[in-house]
C-alpha positions, 0 to 999 in steps of 0.5 A: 233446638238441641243443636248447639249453635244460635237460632234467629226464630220467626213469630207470624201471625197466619193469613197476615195480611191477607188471606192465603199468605201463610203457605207462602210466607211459611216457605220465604221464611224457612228459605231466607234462614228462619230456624224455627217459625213460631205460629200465633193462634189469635185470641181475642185478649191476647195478655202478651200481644202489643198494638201490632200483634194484636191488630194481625191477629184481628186481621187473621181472624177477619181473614177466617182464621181458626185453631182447626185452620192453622192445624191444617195449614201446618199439616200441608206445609209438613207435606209440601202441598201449596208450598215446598215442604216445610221442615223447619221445627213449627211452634204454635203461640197461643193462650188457655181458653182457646185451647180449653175450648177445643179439648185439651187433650184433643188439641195436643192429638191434632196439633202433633198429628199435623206436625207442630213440634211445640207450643208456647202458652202465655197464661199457663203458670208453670206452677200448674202446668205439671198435668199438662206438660206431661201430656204434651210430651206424650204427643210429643210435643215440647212445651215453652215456659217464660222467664222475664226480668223479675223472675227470681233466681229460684223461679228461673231454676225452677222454669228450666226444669220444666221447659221442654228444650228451651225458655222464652225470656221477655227481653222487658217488662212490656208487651211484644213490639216495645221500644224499652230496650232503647238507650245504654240503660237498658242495655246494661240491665238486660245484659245483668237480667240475661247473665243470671239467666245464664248462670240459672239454666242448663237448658236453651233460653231464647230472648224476643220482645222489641227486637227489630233490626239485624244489629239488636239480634247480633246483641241478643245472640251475644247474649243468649241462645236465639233470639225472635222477632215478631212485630218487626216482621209483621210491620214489614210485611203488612202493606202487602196485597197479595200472599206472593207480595207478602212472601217477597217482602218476608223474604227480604226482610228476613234476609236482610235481619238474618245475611244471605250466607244463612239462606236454605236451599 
């Protein structure tokens, strides 16, 4: 993400909604113009997750998902084996205790091995992260710290230094999916939040958190340096019954949040 222009990034929970739709929906969204694709890793107490979130990932893990599953998913994506080659930078969302539970050292070994670029964790304070992004970036892994509305000035500053290439900002003060962000309010308090935002960082920050529609994400690239969307593209794709279903319907989607002048070859 050091590229200096505005990024659209995909959050997909893996084998949502069936079983055998990753690979497929991997290559419809990297086609229809997603710049980084963000990859959830289901847990069962997911602090940040709102309804939707939580019931893929309930889907995902019904649907046989694992951390050493996604890792594999992601190592044939990067290799072009059951889709075309991934090439899109790769993201894995995910909270500690799973993480622990494989080895965190070990976790970081894999996940770089099979192509991940980064991760996002939630529940990591950035106050006790040092040990950890130190080894993260000894895989080479960049790690993504979280900035939300509250967050004081001196916090903000302190996050951007950490972040690896870019921060993740809560557009509010909710779960993923919210509808907080509707009414001329919130507007102006987010366009405030995101301005001192701005004025506190020298790296990327990008915006997720109730953002559905093609006209929130133009709003959001106003303001900052990409923008994710998450429980929307879940919804859109959820009623699909196949992985080639799931794939057209994420294509669609996608094309029409993102206009078919930004498709990739």
């Amino acid at each position: 993400m050091r590229e200096d222009r505005k990024f659209l990034i995909a959050y997909y929970m893996p084998e949502f909604p069936v079983p055998g739709s990753t690979l497929p929906v991997l290559e419809a969204l990297q086609k229809s113009g997603a710049d980084v694709i963000e990859l959830g890793m289901p847990y069962s107490d997911p602090i940040g997750d709102g309804p939707v979130i939580q019931d893929a990932a309930q889907v995902a893990i019904k649907n046989g998902v694992h951390i050493p599953g996604i890792l594999e998913m992601v190592r044939k994506a990067r290799a072009g084996k059951g889709c075309k080659k991934i090439t899109v930078p790769i993201l894995l969302m995910g909270y500690c205790s799973p993480l622990m539970a494989y080895g965190g050292d070990c976790f970081l070994n894999d996940a770089s091995e099979a192509g991940v670029d980064g991760l996002l964790i939630p529940d990591l304070p950035p106050e006790e992260a040092e040990g950890f992004l130190s080894r993260a970036e000894g895989f080479g892994l960049s790690v993504v710290f979280f900035i939300s509305p509250v967050t004081p000035s001196e916090r903000i500053r302190m996050i951007d230094g950490l972040s690896t290439d870019f921060s993740y900002c809560f557009a509010v003060n909710a779960t993923t999916g919210t509808g907080k962000l509707a009414g001329a309010e919130h507007e102006t308090d987010i366009e405030v939040y995101l301005r001192r935002v701005r004025d506190n960082t020298q790296k990327k920050y990008v915006v997720g958190f109730g953002i559905k529609d093609k006209e929130r994400v133009e709003k959001m690239l106003a303001l900052a340096d990409g923008a994710v969307v998450g429980t929307a593209f879940l919804q859109a794709i959820r009623d699909a019954s196949t992985p080639q279903e799931a794939a057209v319907m994420a294509a669609g989607f996608w094309r029409k949040l993102r206009g078919p002048q930004h498709t990739n070859a």
